[in-house]
N, C-alpha and C positions, 0 to 999 in steps of 0.2 A: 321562427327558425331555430331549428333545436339542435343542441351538439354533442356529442359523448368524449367527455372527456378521459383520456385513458392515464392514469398515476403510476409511474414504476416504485418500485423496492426502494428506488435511492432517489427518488425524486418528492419525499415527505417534507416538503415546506408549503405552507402556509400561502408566500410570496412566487410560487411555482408561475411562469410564465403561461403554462398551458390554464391554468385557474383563473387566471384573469380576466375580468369580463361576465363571469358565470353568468349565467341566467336564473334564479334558484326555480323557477317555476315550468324552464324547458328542457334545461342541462340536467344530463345524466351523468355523474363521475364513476369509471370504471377502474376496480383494483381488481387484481388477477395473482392467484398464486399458482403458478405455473409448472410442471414436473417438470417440461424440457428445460426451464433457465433453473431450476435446482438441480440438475444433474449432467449439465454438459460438462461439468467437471464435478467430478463428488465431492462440494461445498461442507466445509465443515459444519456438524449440526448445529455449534453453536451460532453460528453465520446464519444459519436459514430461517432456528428459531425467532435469532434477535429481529431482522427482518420482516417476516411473518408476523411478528407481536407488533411490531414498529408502524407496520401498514394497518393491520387491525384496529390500534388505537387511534389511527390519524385518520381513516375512515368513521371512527365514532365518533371523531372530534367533528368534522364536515357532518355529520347527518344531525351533530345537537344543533350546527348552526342551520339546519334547517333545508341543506342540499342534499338534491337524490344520490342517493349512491348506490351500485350493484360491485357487489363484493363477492365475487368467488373464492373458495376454500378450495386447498388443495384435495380435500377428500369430498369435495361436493360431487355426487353421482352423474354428475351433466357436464362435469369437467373435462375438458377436451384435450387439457395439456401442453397449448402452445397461445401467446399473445397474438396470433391471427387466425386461429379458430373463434378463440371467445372473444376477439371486438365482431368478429362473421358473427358471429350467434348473440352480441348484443347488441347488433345492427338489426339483425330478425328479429329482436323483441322487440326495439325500440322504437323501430324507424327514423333515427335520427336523419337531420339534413346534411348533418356533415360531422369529422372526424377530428379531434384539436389531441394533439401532443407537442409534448415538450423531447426537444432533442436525446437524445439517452448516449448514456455514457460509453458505448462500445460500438464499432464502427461495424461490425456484422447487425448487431440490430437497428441501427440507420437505415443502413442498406432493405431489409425487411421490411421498416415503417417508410418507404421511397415507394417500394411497391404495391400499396396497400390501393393510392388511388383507384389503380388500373382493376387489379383483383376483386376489390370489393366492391367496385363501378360509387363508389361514393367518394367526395372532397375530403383530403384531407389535411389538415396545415399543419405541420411541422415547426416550430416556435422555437427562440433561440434559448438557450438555458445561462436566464440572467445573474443567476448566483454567484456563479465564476466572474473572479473580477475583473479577468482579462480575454473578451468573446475571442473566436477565431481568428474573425479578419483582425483584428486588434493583430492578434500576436503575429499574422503572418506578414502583416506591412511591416514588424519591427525586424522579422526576420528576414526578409527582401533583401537581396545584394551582402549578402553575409556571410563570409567563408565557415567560421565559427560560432553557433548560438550558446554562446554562455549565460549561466545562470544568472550570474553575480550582476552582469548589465541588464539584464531584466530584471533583475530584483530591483535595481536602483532606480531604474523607472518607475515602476510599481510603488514603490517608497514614495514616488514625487507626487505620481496621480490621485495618489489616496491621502497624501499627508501623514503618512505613517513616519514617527521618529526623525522627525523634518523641523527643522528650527525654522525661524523667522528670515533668516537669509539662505533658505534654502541648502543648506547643510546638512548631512546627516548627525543628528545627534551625539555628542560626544566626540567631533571629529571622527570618527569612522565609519565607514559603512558593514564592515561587517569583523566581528568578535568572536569568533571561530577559534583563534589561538586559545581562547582562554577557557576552551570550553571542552577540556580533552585532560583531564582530570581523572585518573586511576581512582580505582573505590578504594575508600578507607574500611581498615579493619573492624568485623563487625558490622558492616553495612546493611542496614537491613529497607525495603522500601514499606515507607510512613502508611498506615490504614487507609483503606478505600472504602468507597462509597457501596451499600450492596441495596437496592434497590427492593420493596418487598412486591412479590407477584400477584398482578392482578387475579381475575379469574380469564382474562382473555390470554394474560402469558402462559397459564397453567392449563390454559387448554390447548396453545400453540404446543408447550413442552410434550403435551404427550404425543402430537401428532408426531413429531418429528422423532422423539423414541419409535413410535412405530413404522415409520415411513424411511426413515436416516441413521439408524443406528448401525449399520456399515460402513458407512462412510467414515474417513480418516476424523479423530476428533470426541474428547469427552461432551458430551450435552449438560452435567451438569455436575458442582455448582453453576447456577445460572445470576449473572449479578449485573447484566447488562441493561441501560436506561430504556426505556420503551416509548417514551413520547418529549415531547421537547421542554416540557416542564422538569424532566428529570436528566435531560443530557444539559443543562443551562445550570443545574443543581451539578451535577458532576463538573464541567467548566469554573465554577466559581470556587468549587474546592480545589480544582487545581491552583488556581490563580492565588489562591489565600495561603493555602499550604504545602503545596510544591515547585511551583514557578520561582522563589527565591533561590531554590538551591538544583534548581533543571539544568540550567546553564552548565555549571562546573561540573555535574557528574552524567551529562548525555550520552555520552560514549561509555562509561565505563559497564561491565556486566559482572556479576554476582551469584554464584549456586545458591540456586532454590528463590533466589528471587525475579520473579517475572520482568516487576514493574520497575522498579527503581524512585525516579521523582517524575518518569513519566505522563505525558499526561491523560491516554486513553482514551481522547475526545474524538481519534482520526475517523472510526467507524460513526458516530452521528455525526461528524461534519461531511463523511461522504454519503450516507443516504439524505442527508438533507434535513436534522431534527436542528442542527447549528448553521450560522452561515460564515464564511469567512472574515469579512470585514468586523462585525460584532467582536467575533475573538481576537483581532487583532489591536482591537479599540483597547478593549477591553483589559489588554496584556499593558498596552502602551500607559494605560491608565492608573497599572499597578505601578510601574517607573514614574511616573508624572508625582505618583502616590507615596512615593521613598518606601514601596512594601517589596520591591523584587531589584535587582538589580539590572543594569544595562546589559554585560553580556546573556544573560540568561531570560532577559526581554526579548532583544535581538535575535539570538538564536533562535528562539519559537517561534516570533513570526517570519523570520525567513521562512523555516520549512512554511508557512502557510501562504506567504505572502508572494513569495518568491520561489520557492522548491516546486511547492501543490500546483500552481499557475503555468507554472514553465513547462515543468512537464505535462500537465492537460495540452499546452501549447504543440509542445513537442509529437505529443500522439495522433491529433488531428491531421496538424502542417503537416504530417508525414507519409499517414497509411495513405493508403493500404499496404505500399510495397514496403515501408517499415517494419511489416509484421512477417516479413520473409527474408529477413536479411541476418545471416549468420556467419559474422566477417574471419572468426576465427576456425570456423568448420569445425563445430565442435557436435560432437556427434556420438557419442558415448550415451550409454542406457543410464537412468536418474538408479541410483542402488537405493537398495529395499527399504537401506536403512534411514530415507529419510521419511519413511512413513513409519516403521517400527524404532525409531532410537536405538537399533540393536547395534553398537558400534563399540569401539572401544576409546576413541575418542572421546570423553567427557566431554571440549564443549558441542560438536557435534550432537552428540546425547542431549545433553541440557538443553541448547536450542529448540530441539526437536519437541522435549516432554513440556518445554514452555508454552511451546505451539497447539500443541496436544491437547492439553489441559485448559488450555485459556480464549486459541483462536489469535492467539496474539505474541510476537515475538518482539522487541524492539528495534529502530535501523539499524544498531552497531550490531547487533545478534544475526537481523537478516543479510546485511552489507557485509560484513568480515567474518563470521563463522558458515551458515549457509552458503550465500551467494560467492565469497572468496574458493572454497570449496570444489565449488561446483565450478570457478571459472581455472581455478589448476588443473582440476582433474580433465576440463574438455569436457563434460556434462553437456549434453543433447540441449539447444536454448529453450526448443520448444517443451520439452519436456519438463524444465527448471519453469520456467511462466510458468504453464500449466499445475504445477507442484504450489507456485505463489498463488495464485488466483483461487485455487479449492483450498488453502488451510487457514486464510486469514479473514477475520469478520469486516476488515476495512478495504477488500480487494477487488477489483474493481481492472477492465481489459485499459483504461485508459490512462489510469494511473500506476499499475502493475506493469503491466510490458514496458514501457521505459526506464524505468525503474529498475528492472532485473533484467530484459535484454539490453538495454543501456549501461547502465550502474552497475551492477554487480558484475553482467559477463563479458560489458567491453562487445560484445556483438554487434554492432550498429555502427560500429569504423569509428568511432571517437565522438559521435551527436553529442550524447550529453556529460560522458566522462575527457577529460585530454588526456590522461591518462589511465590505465586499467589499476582499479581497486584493487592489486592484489598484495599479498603479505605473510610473512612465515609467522610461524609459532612464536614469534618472540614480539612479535604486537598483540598477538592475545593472550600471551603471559604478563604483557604491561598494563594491559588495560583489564585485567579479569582475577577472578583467585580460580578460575576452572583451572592450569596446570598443575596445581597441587594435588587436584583429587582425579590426576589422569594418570593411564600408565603409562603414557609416551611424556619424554623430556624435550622442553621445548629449545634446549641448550645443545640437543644431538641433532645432528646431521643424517649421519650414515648408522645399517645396524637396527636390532631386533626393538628396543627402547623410544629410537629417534622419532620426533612428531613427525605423522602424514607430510605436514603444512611446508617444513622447512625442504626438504629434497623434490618436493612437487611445486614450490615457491620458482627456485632455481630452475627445474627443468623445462616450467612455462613462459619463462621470460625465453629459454634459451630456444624450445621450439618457434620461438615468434619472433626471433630474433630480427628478421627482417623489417618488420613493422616496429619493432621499439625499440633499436638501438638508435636510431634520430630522433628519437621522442626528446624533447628540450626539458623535459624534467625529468630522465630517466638516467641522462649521464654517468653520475655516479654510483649506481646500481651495477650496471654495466663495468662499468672499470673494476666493480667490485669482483666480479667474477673472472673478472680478463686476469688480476691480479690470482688466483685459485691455479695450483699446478697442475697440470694435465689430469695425473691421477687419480685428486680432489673432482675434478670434475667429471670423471670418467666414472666414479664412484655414486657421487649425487644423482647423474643418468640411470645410474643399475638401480638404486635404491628407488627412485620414480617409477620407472617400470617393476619394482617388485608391490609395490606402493597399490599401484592400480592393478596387477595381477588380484591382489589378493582383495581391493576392493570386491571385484569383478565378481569373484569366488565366494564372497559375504565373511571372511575373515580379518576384516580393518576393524 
């Protein structure tokens, strides 16, 4: 009985549910490099090459151990373009008896691998993807009868199941569960982020890079320098240098951002831990190990595996329990066109700019960059939702529909009626004058208001609280914001209105 195993882009583990079992002598493994899922959003190149290199290596690595493999190129002459043409045309080569995947991470291509029985008149089993360390049904009985799905309660479940930072009496370590206050730390002068890791290129990466110069060099996104890991021997090497030489001082400086520096103490692991070259638990050991180890501290232990443990879970959580009608819900009607300039940096905003040429250049921005410069942004101005996802999902090498749309129709644009934020993430020019030195080398003051000078951020801060006024003035942690304004004399506020709409006129117009 023979099977064709189908591998996606971000399903390069080893430990892959659909691999299990193999037969080496019946089973066929199928990798596909596909133009429709490379271009249903124009991916950035460095996104497609790192990918493409990532799948090639992991298919060499299965063929030394001696399994068949059929590996399409995207420039192979017989390429058809779509993951249900070519398992059709590796079902004619093959004649397998039946069809084995592993679930994929975006709920339109479910949907597609659901159909395939019927269409292809072959079995096909759909397999649960055991990597995640909390399956579906897991998260949706936690969510059962729940007004509210906060993170911080699932995190501390997660903590318990896994033994993660868990004392002997079941405690969380340090008496806290979560160190967040300490970890919101302005950059010091001079701040520059410590050396990284640059990987040297095989002859399989160096023949990805050129396909993609010739196939993607339109699309938003430098290709190269190219210094991203390609197999998991090298994304475990990247992990380990984080752990050794940045994880001590990641905690205190997470939030903060810096001109000209991308990374910071960042750790760069999100893109192999979401195609699958890392797996969660390992990292999180691993972090916990450095604390056990007196090499990293607590807050800056804790913080990392949240996002991993607790952040990356929850929301996979949150995107399943949800769609499909998740992915159509846009609570603040926000519906304005995504302006030019976040594909050209051409703004007058510096951090705007920066974010953007971080983006540009690297494929990568970090959360405080995407959360409070981008995504803040984009949720004052009313920015189109679908338009902002769509904008996240094509520029970053770690993006992914299941972890991105929550992410930024949730978290950043407050879209989704309060699921994952209680509050809307938003904030004037004087939180990214605290946390940044981008105000210095802008032309707008983040200390004006009103007037030719004054940041975008602050009169578009005010204005969107004030159009929303109905949803968040009973917000329970919005009180004093509110009051804030209530106290502002007529004029004052009649003045921050004019200046919001000259704000967005002149967005509109491509003169911000």
């Amino acid at each position: 009985m023979s099977a064709l195993r189908l591998i996606l882009a971000d399903q390069l583990s080893h430990s892959i549910s659909s691999l299990q079992a193999l037969e080496k002598s019946n089973d066929t493994v199928l990798f596909c490099e596909v133009m429709e899922e490379a271009t249903y959003v124009p991916h950035h190149p460095k996104k497609i090459a790192f990918l493409f290199s990532a799948m090639r290596h992991f298919a060499a690595e299965l063929e030394a151990q001696g399994i068949q493999v059929r590996y399409i190129k995207l420039d192979a002459p017989q390429n058809t373009g779509s993951f249900t043409s070519e398992v059709a045309r590796a079902i004619n080569a093959l004649n397998p008896s039946r069809v084995i995947v592993t679930e994929p991470g975006e709920y339109r291509v479910l949907e597609t691998f659901k159909g395939w029985q019927a269409l292809l008149g072959i079995p096909v089993e759909i397999r649960q993807d055991t990597r995640f360390l909390a399956n579906r049904e897991e998260f949706a009985a936690w969510a059962k009868g729940k007004k509210q799905l906060r993170m911080e309660f699932f995190y501390r479940e997660m903590r318990k199941k896994y033994s993660i930072l868990i004392e002997a009496d079941q405690k969380p370590t340090g008496g806290e569960w979560n160190y967040d206050k300490e970890n919101r730390k302005p950059p010091k002068s001079g701040m520059t982020s410590p050396a990284r890791i640059s990987h040297k290129k095989s002859a399989i990466t160096k023949e990805v890079l050129a396909l993609v110069k010739n196939c993607f060099s339109h699309h938003f996104g430098k290709l190269e320098p190219f210094h991203y890991a390609v197999t998991r021997d090298q994304a475990i090497e990247e992990l380990e240098h984080f752990i050794t030489h940045l994880l001590p001082n990641f905690g205190d400086y997470q939030d903060a951002m810096v001109a000209g520096e991308a990374y910071l103490y960042h750790s760069l692991i999100s893109s192999y831990l979401n195609a699958g070259l890392l797996l969660p638990l390992e990292i999180c050991q691993l972090a916990e190990t450095a604390y056990r180890a007196h090499r990293a501290p607590l807050n800056a232990v804790e913080g990392f595996i949240r996002q991993i443990l607790g952040w990356r879970e929850y929301i996979r959580g949150i995107y399943w329990h949800l769609m499909p009608e998740y992915g159509t819900r846009n609570t603040l009607e926000a519906t304005r066109p995504l302006p030019d300039f976040y594909w050209t940096a051409e703004t007058h905003m510096f951090c705007i700019a920066e974010t953007i040429r971080h983006t540009r250049e690297h494929a990568y921005s970090h959360h405080i960059q995407r959360l409070m410069i981008t995504g803040n942004f984009a949720l004052l101005a009313g920015l189109d939702v679908k338009q902002v996802q769509n904008w996240y999902l094509a520029v970053y090498s770690d993006a992914y529909e299941w972890v991105e749309m929550p992410n930024t129709l949730g978290m950043a644009l407050f879209g989704d009626d309060g699921v994952v934020a209680s509050k809307p993430y938003a904030a004037s020019g004087k939180y990214i004058h605290r946390m940044s030195n981008y105000c210095g080398k802008c032309q707008y003051d983040p200390n004006e208001m009103t007037g030719e000078k004054a940041c975008p951020f602050n009169a578009l801060y005010w204005d969107f609280l004030v159009r929303h006024e109905d949803k968040f003035r009973g917000n329970q942690r919005m009180p004093y914001v509110f009051s804030t304004w209530d106290k502002f004399a007529p004029e004052k506020q009649t003045a921050i209105r004019a200046q919001a709409l000259k704000i967005i006129e002149r967005m509109t117009n491509g003169h911000l």
